[in-house]
Backbone bond lengths (Angstrom), bond angles and torsions (degrees), N, CA, C in turn:
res aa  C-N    CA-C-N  psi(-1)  N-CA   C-N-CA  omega(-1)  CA-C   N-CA-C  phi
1 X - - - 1.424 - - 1.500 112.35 -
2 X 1.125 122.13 134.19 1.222 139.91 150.15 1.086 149.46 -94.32
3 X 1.785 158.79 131.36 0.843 122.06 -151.54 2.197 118.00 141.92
4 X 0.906 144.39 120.47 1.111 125.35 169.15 1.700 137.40 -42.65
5 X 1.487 124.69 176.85 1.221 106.43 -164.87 1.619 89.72 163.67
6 X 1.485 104.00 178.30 1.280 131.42 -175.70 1.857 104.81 -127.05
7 X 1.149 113.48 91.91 1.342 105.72 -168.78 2.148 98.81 -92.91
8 X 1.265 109.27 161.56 1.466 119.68 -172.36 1.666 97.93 -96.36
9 X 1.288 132.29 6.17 1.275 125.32 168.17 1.693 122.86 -142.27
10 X 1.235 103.96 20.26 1.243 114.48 164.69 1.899 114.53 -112.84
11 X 1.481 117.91 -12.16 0.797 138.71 -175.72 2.187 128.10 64.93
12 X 1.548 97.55 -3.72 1.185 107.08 175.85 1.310 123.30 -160.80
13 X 1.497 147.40 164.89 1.521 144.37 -139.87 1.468 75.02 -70.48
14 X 1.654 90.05 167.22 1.566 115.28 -174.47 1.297 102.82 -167.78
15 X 1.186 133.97 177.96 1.403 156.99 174.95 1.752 120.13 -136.88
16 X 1.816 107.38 105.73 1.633 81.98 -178.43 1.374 99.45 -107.02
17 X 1.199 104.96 -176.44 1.931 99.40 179.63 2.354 79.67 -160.00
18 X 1.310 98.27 131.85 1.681 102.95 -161.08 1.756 91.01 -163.05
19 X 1.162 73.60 142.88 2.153 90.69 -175.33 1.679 99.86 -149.71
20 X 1.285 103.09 130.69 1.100 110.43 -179.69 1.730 115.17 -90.72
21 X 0.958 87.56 -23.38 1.915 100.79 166.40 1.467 109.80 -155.03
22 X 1.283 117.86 127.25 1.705 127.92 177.09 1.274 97.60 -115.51
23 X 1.587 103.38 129.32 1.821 91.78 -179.84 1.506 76.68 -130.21
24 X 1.551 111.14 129.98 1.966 117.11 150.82 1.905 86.56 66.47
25 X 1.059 156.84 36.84 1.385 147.43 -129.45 1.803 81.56 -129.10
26 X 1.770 119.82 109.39 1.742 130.53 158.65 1.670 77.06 -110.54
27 X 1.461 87.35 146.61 1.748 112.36 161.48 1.576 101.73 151.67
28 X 1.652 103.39 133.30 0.805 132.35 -148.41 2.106 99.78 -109.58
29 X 1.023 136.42 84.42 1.514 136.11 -164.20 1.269 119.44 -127.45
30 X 1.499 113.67 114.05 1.350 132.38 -167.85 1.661 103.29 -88.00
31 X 1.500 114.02 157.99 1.326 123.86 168.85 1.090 143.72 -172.01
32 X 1.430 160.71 101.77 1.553 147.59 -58.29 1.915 81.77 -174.97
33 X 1.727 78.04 128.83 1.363 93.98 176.28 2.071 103.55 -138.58
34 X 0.979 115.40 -178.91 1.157 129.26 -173.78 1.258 130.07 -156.97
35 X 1.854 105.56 96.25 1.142 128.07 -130.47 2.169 85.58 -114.28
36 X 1.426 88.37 148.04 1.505 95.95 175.29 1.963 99.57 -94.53
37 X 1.387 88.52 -53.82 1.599 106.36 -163.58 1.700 101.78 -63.07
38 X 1.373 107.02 174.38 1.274 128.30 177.23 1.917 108.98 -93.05
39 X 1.064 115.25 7.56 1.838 103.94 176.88 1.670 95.66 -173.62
40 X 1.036 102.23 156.97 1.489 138.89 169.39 1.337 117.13 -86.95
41 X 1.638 105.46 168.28 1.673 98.18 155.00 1.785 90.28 -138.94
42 X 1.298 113.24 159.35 1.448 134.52 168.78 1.589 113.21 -87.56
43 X 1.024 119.19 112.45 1.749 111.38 159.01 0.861 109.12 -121.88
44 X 1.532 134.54 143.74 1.679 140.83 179.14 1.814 91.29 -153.40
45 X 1.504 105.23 130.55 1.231 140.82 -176.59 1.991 107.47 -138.26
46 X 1.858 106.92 136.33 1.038 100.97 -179.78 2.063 94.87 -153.52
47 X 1.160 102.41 164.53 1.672 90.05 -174.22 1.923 90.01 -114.09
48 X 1.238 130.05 -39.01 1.242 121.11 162.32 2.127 111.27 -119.24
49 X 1.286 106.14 162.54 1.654 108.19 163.88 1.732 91.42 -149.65
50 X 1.383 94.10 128.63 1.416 88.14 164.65 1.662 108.41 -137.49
51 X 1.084 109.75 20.95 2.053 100.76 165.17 1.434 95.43 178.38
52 X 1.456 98.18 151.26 1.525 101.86 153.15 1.511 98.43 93.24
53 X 1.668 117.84 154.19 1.230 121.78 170.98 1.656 124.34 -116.51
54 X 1.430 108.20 165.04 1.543 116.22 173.75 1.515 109.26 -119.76
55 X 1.174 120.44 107.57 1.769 117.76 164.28 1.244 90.53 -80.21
56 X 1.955 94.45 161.96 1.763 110.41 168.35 1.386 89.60 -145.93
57 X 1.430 106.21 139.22 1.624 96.34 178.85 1.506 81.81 -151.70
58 X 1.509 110.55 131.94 1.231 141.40 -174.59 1.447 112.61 -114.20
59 X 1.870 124.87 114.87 1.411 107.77 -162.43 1.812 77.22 -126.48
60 X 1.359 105.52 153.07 1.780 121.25 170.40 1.290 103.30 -69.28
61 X 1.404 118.88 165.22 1.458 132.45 165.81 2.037 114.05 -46.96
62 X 1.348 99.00 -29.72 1.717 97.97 175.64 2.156 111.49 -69.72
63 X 1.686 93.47 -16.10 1.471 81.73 -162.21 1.100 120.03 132.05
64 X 1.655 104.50 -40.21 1.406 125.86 -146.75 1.954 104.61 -78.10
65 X 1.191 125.48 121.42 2.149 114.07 176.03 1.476 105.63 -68.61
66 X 1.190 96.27 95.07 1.329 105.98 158.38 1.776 127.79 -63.30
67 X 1.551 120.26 -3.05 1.291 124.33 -149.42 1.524 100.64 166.58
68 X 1.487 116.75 97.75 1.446 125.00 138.54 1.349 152.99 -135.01
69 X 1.021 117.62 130.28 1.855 101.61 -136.61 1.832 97.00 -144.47
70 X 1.124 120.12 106.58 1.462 117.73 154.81 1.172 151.48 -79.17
71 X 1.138 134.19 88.87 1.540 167.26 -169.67 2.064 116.69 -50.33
72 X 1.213 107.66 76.52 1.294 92.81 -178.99 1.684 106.46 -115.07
73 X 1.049 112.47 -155.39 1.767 126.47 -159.82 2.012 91.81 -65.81
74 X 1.020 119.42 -69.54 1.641 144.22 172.78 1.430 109.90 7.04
75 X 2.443 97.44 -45.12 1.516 118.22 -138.64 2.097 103.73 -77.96
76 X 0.733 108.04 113.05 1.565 87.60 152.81 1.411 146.18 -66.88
77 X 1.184 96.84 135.36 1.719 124.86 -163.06 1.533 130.91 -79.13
78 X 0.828 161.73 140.13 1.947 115.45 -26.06 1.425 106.08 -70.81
79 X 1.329 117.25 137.57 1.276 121.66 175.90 1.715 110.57 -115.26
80 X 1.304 120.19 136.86 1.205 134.65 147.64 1.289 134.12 -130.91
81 X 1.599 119.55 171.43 1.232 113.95 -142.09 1.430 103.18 -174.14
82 X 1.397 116.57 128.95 1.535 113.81 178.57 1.735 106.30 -81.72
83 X 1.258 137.73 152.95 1.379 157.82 121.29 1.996 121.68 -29.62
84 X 1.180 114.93 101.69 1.621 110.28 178.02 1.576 90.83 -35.58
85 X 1.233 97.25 175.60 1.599 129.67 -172.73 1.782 99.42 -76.45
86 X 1.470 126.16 147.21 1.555 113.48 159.74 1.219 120.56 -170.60
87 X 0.824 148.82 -173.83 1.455 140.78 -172.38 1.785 125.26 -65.15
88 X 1.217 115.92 119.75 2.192 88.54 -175.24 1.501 114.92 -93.73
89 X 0.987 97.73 147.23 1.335 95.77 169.92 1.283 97.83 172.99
90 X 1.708 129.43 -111.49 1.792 103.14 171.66 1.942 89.55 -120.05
91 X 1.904 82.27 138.62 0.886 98.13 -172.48 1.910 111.71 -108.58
92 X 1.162 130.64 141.75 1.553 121.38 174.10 1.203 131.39 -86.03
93 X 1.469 127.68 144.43 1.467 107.96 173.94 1.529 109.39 -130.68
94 X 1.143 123.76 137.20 1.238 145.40 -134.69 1.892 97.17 -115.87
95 X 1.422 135.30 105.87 0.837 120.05 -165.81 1.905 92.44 -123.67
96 X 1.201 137.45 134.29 1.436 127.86 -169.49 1.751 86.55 -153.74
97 X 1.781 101.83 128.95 1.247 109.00 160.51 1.301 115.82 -132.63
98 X 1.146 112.89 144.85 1.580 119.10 -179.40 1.195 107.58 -110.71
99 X 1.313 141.91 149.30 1.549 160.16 173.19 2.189 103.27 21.08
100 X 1.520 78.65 45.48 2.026 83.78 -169.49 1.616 91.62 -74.23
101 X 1.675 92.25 141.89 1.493 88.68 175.91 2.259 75.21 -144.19
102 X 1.320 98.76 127.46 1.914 84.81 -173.06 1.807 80.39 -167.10
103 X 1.454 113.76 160.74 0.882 115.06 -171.99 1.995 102.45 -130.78
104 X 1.367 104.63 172.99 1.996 101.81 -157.97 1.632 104.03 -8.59
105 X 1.617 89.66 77.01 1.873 95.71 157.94 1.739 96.64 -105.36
106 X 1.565 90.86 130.59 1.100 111.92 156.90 2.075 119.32 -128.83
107 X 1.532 96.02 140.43 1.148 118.77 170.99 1.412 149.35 -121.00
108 X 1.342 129.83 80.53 1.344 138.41 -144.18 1.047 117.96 -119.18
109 X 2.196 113.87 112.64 1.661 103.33 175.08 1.405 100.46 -110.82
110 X 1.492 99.54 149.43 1.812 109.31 176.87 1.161 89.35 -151.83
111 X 1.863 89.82 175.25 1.275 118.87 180.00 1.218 108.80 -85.79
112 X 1.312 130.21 121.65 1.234 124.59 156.12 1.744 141.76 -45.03
């Protein structure tokens, strides 16, 4: 599943986007969250990647990208990462993969 939410161990809305197998995987998937605070954090976890990339680009309620970062095989694992500062209110997250072929990748921004 993918999708926003209120998770019980991240402590605030989030967005995950998670594939248990990506084979050859382009698609481009937007998703709207509704943020009190001023920043995010990024986590991305994967047990294999072997081609192809994932952008994430995270913009504030003004518009403004707070966070964009492309994720290929290269990256070291688990990665997190705070979001610049930006306006709250609803914020988007921008999930784009090109020729992803990666296996239980998961990717999760919340509020801290």
């Amino acid at each position: 599943g993918t999708g926003p939410g209120v998770p019980g161990n991240q402590g605030g809305p989030y967005v995950l986007w998670r594939h248990r197998q990506a084979d050859d995987r382009d698609v481009v998937e937007t998703y709207y969250v509704r943020l009190n605070g001023s920043s995010t954090i990024v986590d991305a976890d994967w047990t294999a990647w072997t081609a192809g990339t994932l952008r994430v680009t995270v913009k504030d309620d003004a518009g403004l990208t707070v966070y964009d970062h492309t994720f290929d095989a290269a990256h070291v694992h688990p990665w997190s990462e705070p979001t610049a500062f930006g306006q709250a209110g609803i914020w988007s997250v921008t999930f784009e993969a090109s020729d992803l072929t990666a296996a239980d990748l998961r990717v999760t921004v919340y509020a801290p």
